[in-house]
mmCIF file of the N, C-alpha and C atoms, coordinates in Angstrom:
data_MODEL
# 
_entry.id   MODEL 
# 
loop_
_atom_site.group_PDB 
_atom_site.id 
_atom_site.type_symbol 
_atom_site.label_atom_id 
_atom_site.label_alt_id 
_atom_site.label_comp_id 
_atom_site.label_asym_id 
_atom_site.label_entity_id 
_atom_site.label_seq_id 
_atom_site.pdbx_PDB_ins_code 
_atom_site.Cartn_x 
_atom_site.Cartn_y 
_atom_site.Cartn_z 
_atom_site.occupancy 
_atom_site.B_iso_or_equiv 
_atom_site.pdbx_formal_charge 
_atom_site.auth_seq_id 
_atom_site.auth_comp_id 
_atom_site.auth_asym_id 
_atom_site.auth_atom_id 
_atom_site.pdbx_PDB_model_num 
ATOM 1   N N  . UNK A 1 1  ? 0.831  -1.171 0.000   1.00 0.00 ? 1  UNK A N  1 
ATOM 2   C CA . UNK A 1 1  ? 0.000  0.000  0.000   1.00 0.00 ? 1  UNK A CA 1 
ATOM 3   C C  . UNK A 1 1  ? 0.879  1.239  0.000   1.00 0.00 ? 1  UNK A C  1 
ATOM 4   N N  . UNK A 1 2  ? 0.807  2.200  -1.039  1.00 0.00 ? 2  UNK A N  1 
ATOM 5   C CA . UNK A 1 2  ? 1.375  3.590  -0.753  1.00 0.00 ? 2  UNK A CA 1 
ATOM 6   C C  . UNK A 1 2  ? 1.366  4.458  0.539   1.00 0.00 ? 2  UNK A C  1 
ATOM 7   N N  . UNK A 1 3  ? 2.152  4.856  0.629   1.00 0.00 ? 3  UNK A N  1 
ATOM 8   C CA . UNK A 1 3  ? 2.179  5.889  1.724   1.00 0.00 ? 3  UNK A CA 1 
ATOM 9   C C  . UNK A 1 3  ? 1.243  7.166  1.273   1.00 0.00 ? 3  UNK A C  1 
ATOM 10  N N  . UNK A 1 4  ? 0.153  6.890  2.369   1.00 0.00 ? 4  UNK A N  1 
ATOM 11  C CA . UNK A 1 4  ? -0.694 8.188  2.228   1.00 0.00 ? 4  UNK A CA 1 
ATOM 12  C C  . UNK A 1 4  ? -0.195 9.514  2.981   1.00 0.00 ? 4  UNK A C  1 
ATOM 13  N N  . UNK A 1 5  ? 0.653  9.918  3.423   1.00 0.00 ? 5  UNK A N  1 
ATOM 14  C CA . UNK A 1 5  ? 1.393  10.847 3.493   1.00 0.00 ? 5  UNK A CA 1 
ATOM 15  C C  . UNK A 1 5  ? 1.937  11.872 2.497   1.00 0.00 ? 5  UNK A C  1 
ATOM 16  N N  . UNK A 1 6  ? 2.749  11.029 1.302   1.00 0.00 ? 6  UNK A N  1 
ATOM 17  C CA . UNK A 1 6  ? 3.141  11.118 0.203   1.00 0.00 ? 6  UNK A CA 1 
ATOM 18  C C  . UNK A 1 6  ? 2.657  11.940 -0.816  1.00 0.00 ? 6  UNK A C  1 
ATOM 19  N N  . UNK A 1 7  ? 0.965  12.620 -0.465  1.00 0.00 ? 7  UNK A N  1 
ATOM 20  C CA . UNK A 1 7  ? -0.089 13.102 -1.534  1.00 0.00 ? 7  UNK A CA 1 
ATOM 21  C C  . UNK A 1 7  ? -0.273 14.139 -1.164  1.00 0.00 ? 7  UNK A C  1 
ATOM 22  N N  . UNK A 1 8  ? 0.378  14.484 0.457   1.00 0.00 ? 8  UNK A N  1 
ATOM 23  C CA . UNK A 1 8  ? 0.118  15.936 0.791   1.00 0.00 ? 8  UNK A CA 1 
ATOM 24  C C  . UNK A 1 8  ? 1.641  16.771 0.795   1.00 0.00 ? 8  UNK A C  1 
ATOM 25  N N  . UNK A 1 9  ? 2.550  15.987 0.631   1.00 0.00 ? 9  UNK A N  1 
ATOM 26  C CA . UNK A 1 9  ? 3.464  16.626 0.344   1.00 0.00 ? 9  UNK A CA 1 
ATOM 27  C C  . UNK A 1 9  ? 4.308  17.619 -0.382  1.00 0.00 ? 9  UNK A C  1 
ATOM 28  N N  . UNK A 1 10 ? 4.794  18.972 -0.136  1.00 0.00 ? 10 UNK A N  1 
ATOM 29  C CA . UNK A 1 10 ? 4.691  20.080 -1.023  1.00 0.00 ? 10 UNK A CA 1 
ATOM 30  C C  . UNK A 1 10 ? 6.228  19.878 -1.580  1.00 0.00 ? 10 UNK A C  1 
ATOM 31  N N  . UNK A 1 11 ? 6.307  20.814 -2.732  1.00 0.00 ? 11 UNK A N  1 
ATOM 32  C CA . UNK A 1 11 ? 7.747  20.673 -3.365  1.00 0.00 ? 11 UNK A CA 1 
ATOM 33  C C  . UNK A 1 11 ? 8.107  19.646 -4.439  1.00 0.00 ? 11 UNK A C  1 
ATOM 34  N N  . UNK A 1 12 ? 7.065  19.025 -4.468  1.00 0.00 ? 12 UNK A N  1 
ATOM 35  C CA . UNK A 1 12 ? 7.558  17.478 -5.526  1.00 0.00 ? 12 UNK A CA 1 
ATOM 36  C C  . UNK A 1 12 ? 6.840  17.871 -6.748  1.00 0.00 ? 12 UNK A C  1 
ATOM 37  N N  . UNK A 1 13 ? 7.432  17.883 -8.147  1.00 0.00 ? 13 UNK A N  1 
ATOM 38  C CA . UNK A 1 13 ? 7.110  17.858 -9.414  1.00 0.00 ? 13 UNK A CA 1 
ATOM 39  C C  . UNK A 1 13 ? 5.815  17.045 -9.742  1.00 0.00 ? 13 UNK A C  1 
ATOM 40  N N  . UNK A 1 14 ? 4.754  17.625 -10.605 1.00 0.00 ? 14 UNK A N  1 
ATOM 41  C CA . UNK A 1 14 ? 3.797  16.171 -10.759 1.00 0.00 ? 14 UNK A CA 1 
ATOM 42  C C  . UNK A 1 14 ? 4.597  15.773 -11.840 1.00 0.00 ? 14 UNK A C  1 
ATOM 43  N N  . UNK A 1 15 ? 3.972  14.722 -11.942 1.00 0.00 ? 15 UNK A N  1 
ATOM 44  C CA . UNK A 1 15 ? 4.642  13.718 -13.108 1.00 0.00 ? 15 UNK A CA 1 
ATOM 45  C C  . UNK A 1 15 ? 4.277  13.599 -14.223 1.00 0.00 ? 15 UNK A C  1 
ATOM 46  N N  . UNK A 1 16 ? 4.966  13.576 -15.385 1.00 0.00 ? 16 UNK A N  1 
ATOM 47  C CA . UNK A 1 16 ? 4.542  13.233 -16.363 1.00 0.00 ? 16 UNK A CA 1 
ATOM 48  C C  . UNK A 1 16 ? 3.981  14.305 -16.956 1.00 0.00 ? 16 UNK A C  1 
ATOM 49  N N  . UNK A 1 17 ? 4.308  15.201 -16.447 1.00 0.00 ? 17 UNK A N  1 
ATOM 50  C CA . UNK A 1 17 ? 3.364  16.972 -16.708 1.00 0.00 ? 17 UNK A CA 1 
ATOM 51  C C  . UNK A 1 17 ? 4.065  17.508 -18.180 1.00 0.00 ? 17 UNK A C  1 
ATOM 52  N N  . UNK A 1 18 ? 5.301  17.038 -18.338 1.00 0.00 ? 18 UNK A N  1 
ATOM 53  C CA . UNK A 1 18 ? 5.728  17.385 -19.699 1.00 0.00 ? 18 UNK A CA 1 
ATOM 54  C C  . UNK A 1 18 ? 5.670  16.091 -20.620 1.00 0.00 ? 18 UNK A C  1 
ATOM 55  N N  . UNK A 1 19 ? 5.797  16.544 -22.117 1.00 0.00 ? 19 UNK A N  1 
ATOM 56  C CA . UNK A 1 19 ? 5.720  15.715 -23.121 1.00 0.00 ? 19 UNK A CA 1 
ATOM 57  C C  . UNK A 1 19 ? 7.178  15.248 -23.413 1.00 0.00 ? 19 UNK A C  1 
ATOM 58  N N  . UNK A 1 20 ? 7.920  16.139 -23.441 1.00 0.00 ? 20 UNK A N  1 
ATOM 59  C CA . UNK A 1 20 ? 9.519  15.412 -23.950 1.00 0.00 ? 20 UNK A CA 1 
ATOM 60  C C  . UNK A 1 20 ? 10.350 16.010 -22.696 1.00 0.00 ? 20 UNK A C  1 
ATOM 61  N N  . UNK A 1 21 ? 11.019 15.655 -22.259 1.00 0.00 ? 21 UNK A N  1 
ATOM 62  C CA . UNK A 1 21 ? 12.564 16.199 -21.450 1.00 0.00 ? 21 UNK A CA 1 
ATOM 63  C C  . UNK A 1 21 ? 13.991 16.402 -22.337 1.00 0.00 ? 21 UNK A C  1 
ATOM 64  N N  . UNK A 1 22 ? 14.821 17.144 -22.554 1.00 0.00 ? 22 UNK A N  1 
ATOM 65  C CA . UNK A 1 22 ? 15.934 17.251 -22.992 1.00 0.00 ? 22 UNK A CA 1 
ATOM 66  C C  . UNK A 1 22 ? 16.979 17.052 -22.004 1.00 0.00 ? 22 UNK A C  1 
ATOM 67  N N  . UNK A 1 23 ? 18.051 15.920 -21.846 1.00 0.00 ? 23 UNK A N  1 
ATOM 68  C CA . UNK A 1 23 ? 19.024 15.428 -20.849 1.00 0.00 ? 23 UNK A CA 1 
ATOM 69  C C  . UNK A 1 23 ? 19.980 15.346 -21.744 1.00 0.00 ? 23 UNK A C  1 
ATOM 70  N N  . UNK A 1 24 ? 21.257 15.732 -20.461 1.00 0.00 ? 24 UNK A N  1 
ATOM 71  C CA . UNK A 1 24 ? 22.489 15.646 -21.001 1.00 0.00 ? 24 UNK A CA 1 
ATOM 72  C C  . UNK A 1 24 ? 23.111 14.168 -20.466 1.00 0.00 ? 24 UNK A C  1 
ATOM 73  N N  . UNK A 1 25 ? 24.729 14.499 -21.253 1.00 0.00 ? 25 UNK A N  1 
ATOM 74  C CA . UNK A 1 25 ? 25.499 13.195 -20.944 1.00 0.00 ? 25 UNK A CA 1 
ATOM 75  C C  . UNK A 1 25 ? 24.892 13.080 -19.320 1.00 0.00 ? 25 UNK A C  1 
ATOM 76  N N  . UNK A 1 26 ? 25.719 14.035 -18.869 1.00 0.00 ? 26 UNK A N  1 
ATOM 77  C CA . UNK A 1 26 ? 25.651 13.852 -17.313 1.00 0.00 ? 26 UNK A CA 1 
ATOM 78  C C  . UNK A 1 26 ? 24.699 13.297 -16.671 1.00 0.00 ? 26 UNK A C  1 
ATOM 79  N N  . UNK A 1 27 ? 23.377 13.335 -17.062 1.00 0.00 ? 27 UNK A N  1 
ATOM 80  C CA . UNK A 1 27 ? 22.692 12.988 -16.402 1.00 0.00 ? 27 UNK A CA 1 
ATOM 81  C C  . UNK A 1 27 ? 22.140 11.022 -16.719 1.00 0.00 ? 27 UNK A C  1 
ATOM 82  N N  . UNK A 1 28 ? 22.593 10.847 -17.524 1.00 0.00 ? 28 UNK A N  1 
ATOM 83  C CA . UNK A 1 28 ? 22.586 9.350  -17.614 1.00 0.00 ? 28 UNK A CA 1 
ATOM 84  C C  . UNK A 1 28 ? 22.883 8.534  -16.567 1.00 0.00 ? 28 UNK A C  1 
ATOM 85  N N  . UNK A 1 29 ? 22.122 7.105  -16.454 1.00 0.00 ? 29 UNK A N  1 
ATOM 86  C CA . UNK A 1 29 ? 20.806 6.932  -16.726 1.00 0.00 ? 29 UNK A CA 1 
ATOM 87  C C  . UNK A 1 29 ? 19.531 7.476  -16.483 1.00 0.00 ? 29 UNK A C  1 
ATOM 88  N N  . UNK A 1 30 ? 18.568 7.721  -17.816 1.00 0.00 ? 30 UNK A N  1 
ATOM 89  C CA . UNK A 1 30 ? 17.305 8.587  -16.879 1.00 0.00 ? 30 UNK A CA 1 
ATOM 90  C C  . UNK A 1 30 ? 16.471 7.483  -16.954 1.00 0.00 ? 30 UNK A C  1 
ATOM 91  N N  . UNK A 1 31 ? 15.481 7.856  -16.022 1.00 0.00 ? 31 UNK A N  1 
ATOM 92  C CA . UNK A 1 31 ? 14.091 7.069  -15.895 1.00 0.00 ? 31 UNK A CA 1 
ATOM 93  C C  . UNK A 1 31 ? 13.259 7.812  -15.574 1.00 0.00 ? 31 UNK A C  1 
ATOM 94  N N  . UNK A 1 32 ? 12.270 7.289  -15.967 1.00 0.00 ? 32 UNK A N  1 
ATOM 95  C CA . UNK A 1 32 ? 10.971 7.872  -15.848 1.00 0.00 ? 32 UNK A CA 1 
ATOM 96  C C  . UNK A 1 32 ? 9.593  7.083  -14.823 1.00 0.00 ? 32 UNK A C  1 
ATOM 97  N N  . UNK A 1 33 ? 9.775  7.469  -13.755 1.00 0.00 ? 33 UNK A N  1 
ATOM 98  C CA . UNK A 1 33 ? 9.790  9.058  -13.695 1.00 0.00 ? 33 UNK A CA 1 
ATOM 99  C C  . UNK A 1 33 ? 10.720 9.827  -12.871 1.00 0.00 ? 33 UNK A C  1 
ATOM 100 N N  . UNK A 1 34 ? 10.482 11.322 -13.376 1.00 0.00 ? 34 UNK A N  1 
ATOM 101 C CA . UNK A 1 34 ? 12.167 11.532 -13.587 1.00 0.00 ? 34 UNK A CA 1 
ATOM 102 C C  . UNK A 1 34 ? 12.212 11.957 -11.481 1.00 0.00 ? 34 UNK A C  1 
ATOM 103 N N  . UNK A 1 35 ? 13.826 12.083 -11.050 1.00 0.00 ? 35 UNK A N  1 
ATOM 104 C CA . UNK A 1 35 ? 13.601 12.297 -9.365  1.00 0.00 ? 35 UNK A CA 1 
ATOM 105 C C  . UNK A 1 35 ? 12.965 13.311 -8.934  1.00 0.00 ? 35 UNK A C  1 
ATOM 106 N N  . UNK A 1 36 ? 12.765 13.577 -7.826  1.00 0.00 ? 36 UNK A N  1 
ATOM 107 C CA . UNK A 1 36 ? 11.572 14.951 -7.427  1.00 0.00 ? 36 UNK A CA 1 
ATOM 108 C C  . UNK A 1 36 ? 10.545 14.636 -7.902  1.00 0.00 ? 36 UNK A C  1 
ATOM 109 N N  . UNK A 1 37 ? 9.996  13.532 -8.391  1.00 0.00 ? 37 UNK A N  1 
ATOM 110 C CA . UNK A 1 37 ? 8.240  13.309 -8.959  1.00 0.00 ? 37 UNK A CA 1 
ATOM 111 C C  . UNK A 1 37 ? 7.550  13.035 -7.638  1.00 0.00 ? 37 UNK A C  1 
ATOM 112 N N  . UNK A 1 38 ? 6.691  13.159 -7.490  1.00 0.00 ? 38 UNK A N  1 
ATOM 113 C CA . UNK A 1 38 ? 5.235  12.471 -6.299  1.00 0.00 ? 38 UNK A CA 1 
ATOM 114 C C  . UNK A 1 38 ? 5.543  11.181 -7.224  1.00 0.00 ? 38 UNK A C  1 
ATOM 115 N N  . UNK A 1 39 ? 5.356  10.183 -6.259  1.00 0.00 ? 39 UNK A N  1 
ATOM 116 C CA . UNK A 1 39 ? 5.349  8.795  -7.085  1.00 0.00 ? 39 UNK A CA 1 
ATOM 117 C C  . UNK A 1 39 ? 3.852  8.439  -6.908  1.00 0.00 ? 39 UNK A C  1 
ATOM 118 N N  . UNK A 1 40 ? 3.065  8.891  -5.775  1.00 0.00 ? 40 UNK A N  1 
ATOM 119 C CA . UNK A 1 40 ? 1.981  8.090  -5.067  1.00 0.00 ? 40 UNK A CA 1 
ATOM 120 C C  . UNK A 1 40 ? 0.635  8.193  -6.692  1.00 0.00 ? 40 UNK A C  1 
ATOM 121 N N  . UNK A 1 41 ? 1.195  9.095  -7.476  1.00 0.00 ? 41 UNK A N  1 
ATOM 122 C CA . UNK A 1 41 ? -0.003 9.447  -8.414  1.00 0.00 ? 41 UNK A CA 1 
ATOM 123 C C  . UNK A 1 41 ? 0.847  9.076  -10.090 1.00 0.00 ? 41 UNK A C  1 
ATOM 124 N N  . UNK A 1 42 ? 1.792  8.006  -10.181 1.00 0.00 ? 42 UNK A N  1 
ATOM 125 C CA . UNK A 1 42 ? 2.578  8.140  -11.335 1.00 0.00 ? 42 UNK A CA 1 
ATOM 126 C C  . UNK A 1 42 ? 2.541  6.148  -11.206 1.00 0.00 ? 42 UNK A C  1 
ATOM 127 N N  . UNK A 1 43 ? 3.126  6.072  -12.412 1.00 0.00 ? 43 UNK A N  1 
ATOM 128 C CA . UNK A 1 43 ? 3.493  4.981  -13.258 1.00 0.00 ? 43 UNK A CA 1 
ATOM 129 C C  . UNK A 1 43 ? 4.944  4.172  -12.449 1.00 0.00 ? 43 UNK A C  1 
ATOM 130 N N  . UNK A 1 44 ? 5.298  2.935  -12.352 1.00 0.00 ? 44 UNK A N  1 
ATOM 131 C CA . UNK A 1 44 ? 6.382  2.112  -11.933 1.00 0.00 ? 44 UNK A CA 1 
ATOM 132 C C  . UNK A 1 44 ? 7.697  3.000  -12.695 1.00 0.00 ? 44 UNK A C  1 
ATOM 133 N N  . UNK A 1 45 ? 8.617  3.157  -11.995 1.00 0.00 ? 45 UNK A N  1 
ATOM 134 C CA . UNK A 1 45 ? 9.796  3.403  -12.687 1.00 0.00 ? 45 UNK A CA 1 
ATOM 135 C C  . UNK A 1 45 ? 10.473 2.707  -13.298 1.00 0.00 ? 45 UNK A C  1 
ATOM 136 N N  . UNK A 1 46 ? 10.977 3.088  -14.881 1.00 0.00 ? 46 UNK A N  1 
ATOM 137 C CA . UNK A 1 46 ? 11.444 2.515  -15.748 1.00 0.00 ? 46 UNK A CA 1 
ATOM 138 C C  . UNK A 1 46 ? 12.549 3.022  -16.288 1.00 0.00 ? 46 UNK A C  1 
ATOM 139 N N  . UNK A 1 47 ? 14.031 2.554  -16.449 1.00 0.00 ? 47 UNK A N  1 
ATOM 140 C CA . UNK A 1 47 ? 15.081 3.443  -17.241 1.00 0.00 ? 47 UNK A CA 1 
ATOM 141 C C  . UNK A 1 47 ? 14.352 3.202  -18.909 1.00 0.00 ? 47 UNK A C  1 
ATOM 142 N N  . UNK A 1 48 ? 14.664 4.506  -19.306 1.00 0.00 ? 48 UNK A N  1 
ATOM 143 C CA . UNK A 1 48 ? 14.960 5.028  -20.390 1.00 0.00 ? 48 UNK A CA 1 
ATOM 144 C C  . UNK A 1 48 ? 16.270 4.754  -21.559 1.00 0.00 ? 48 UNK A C  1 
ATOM 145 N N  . UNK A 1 49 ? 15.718 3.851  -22.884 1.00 0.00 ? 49 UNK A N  1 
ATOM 146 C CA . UNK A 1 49 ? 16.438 3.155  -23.700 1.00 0.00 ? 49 UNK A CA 1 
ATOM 147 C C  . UNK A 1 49 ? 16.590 4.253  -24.551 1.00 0.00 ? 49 UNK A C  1 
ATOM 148 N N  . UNK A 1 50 ? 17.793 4.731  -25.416 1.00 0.00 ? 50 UNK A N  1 
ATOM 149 C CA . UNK A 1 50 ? 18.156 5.671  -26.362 1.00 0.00 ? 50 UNK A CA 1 
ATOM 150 C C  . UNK A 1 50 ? 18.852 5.105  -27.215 1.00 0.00 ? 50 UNK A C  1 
ATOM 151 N N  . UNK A 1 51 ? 17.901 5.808  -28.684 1.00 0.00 ? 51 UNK A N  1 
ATOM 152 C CA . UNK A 1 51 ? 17.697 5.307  -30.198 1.00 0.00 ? 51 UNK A CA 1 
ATOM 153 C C  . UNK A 1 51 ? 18.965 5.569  -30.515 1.00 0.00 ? 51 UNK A C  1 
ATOM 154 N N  . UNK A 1 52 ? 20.009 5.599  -32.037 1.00 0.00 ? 52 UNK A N  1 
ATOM 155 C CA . UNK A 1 52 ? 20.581 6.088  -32.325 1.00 0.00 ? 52 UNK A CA 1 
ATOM 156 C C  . UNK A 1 52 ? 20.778 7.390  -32.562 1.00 0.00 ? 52 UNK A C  1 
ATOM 157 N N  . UNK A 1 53 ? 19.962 8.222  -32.701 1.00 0.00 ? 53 UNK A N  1 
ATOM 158 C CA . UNK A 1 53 ? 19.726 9.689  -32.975 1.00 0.00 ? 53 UNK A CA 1 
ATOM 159 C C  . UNK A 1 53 ? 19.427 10.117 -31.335 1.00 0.00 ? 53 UNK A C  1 
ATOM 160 N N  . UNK A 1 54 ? 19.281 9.620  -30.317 1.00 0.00 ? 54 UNK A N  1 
ATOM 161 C CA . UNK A 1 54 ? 19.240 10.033 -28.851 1.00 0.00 ? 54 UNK A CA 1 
ATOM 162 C C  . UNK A 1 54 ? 17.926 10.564 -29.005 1.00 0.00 ? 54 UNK A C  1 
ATOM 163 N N  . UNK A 1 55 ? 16.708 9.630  -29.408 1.00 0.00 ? 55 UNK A N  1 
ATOM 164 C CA . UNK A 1 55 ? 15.180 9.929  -28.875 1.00 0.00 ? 55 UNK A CA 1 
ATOM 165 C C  . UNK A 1 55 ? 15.311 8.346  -28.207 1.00 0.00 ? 55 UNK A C  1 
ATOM 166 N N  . UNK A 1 56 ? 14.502 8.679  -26.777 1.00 0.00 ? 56 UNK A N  1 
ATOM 167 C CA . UNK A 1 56 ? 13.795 7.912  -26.153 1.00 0.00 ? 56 UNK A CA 1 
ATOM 168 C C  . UNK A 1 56 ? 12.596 7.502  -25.608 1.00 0.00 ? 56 UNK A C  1 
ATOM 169 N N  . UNK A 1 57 ? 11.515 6.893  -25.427 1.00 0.00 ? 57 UNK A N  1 
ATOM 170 C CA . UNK A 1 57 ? 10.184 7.390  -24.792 1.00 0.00 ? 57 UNK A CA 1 
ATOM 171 C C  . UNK A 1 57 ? 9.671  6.444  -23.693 1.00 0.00 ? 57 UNK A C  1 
ATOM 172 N N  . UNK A 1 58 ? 9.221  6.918  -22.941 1.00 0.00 ? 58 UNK A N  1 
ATOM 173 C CA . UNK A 1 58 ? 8.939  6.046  -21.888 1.00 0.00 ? 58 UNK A CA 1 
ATOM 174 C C  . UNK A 1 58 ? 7.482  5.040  -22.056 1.00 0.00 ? 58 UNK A C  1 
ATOM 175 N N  . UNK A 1 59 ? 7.671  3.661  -21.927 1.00 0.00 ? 59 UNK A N  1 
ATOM 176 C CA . UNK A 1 59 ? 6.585  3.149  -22.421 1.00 0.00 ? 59 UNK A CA 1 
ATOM 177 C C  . UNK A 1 59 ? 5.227  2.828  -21.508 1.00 0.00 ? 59 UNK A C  1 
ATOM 178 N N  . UNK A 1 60 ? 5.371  3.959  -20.792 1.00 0.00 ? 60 UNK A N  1 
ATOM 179 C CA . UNK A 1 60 ? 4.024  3.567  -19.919 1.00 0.00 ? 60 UNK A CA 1 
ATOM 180 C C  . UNK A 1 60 ? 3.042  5.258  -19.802 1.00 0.00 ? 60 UNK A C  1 
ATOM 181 N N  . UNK A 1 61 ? 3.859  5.671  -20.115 1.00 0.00 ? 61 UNK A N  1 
ATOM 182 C CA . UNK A 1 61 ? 3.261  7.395  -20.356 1.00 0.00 ? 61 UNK A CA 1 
ATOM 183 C C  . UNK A 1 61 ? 3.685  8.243  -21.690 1.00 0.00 ? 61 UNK A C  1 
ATOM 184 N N  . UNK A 1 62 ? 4.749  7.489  -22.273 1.00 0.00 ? 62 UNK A N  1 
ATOM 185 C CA . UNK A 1 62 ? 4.435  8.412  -23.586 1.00 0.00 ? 62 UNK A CA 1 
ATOM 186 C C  . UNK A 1 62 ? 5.413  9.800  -23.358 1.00 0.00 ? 62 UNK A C  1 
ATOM 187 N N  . UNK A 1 63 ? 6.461  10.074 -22.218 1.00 0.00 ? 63 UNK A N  1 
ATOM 188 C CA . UNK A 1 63 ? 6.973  10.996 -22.391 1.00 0.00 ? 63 UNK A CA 1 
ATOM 189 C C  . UNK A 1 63 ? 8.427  11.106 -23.440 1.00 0.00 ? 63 UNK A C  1 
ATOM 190 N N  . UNK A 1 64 ? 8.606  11.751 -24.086 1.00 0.00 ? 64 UNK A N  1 
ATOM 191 C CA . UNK A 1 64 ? 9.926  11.248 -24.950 1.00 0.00 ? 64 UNK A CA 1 
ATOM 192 C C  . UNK A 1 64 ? 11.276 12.218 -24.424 1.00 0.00 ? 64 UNK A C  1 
ATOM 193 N N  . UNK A 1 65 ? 12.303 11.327 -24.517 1.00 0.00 ? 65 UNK A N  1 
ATOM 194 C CA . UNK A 1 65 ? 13.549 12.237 -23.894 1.00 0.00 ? 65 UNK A CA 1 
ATOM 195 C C  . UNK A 1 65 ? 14.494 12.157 -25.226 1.00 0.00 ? 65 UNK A C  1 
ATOM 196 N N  . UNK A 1 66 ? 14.848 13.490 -24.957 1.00 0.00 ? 66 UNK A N  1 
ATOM 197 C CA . UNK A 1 66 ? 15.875 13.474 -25.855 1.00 0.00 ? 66 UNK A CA 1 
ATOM 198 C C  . UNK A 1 66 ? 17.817 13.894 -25.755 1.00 0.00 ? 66 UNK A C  1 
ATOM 199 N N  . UNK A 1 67 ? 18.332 13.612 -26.308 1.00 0.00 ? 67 UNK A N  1 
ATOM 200 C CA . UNK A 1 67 ? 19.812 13.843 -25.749 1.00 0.00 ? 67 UNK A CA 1 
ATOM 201 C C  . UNK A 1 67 ? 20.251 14.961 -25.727 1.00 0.00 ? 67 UNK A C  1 
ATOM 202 N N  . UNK A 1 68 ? 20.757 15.903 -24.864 1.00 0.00 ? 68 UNK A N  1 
ATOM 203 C CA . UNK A 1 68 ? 21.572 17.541 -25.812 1.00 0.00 ? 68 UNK A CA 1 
ATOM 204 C C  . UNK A 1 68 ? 22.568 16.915 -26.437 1.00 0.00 ? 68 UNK A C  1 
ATOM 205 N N  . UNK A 1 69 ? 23.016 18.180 -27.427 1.00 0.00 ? 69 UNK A N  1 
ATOM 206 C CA . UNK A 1 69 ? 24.450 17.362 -28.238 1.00 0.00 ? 69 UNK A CA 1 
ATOM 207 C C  . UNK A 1 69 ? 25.083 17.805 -27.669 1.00 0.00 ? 69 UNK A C  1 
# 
């Protein structure tokens, strides 16, 4: 069972609120969803697989990440 605590908590990103993210080297590996999310209202966390051209998308929400050059 989630922590019902977790839903009143201030400061945490909702999730999934954007359509694409742009990440650098540095920040590899990403997953989605990304840190600082509320989890109690989001999808299982999943790393993020990158194409040859550095598009990725997450397959449970549809957000797509992409690489900086």
């Amino acid at each position: 069972m989630p922590n019902p605590h977790t839903a009143t908590q201030t400061g945490l990103a909702q999730p999934n609120l954007k359509d694409h993210v742009d990440v650098g080297q540095d920040e590899l590996p990403v997953h989605c969803p990304l840190p600082g999310s509320s989890l109690w209202n989001s999808h299982p966390q999943v790393f993020i697989a990158f194409d040859s051209k550095g598009h990725g998308k997450c397959p449970y929400c549809g957000c797509e990440y992409r690489l900086k050059a």
